[in-house]
N, C-alpha and C positions, 0 to 999 in steps of 0.2 A: 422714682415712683414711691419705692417705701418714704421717702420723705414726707411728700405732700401728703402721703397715709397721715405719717406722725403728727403732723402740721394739722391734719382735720383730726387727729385723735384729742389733739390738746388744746386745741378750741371748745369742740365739744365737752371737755371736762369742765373747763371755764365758763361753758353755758352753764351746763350742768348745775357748777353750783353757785352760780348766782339764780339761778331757779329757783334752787332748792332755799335760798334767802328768801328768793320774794314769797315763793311756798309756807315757810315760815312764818313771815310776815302777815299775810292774808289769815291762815287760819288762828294766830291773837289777836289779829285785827279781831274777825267772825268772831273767838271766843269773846273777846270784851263786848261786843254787841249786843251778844246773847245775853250774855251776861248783865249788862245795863237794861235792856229792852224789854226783854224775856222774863229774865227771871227775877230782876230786881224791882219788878211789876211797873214799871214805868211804861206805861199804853204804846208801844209799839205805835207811830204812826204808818201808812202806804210809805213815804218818802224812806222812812228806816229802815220798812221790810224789803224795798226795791234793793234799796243800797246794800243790805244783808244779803238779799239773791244774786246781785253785781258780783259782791265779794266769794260767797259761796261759789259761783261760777267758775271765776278765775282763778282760785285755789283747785279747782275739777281739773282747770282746764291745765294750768300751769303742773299738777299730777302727771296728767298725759302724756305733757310734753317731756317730761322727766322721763316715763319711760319709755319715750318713743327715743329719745337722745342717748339714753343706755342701751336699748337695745344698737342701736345705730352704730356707738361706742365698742360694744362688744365684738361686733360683727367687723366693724373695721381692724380691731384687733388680730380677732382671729385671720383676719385674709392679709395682714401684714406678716403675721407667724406666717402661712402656707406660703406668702411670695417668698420670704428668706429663708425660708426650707429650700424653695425650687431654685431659689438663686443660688446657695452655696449647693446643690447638688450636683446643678447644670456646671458651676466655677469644675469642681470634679470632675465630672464629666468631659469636658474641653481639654483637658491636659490629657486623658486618658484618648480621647478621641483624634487631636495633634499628632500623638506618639502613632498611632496607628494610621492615620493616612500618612506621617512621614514614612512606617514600616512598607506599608503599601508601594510608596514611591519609590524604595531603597535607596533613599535620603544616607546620606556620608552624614561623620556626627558632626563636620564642618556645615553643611550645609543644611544640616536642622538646625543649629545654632542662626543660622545668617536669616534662615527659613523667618525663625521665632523672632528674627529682630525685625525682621519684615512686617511681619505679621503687628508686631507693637508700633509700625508705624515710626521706626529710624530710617533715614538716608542713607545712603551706599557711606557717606564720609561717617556718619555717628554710629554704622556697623563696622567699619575698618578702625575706628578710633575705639571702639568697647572690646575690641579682637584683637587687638595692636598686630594689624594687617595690614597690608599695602590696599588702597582704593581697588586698583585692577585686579587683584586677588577677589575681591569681594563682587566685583562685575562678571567675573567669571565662573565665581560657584554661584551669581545669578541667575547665569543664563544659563545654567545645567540645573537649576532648581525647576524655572520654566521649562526647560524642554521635558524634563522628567514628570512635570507635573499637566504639561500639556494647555499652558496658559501661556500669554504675549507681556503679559505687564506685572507688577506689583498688587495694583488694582482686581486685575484677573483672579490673582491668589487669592486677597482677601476675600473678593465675593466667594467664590467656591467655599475655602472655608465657613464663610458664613450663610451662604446656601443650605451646603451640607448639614452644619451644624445645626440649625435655627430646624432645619427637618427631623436630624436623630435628637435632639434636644425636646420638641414635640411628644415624638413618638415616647420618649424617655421618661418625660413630664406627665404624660396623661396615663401612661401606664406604676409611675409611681403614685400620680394619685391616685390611682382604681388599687393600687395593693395595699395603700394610707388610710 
């Protein structure tokens, strides 16, 4: 997500300032105009004075759009700060919150080990192979992980975990940003 922030943050600069070119552009254009037309008394025709209000226009307008694009800019900024504030908060948060429903389930330190490899989404063989375990060792503090935790599958777990979290992660999130 912060990505495509960045992504529309640095497009927008690249509008920005080729705006700010053609911005430039128009108001030398307009000064030479005046300047030939105007003031170097050479009678202004309708056709010069349209083409002066064209150019005038679009230098308005191309303004505008400058600060409509910075403000835009800004604001995307800022709500890219606030998401990776809430993201590494909530990163915090999860480990703190892991530790404590393992405590809750009085998880063995084997089985928070097997728990968290689970949870990272390893196989029963690439958790017995990072433990230098035997397979059925690792099927068996599975299925005392489950019954202690009161889920059928892997699956099971995760959701819970991310149930849960995704609820005190909220709660955690909207009351940091009310103290922010």
């Amino acid at each position: 997500m912060q990505h495509i922030g960045s992504m529309q943050a640095s497009t927008l600069k690249y509008v920005t300032a080729f705006l700010i070119g053609s911005v430039v552009f128009f108001v030398f254009d307009v000064a030479s105009d005046i300047y030939e037309r105007v003031i170097a008394s050479n009678a202004p025709t309708v056709l010069d004075l349209t083409h002066l209000f064209f150019e005038v226009f679009s230098a308005g307008a191309l303004i505008l759009a400058i600060r409509i694009l910075v403000r835009q800019l800004r604001w995307l900024q800022a709500r890219n700060a606030r998401q990776s504030e809430s993201l590494r908060f909530l990163r915090g948060e999860m480990d703190s919150f892991v530790q404590g429903k393992f405590d809750e389930w009085t998880l063995t330190p084997a089985e928070r080990d097997i728990a968290m490899y689970m949870l990272k989404g390893l196989s029963i063989a690439e958790i017995a192979s990072a433990r230098s375990t035997a397979e059925g060792t690792v099927k068996a503090q599975t299925s005392n992980i489950f019954r202690k935790t009161g889920v059928a599958s892997r699956l099971e777990l995760m959701s819970l975990f991310m149930d849960e979290f995704l609820d005190v992660g909220a709660g955690i999130s909207s009351g940091h940003r009310q103290a922010g």
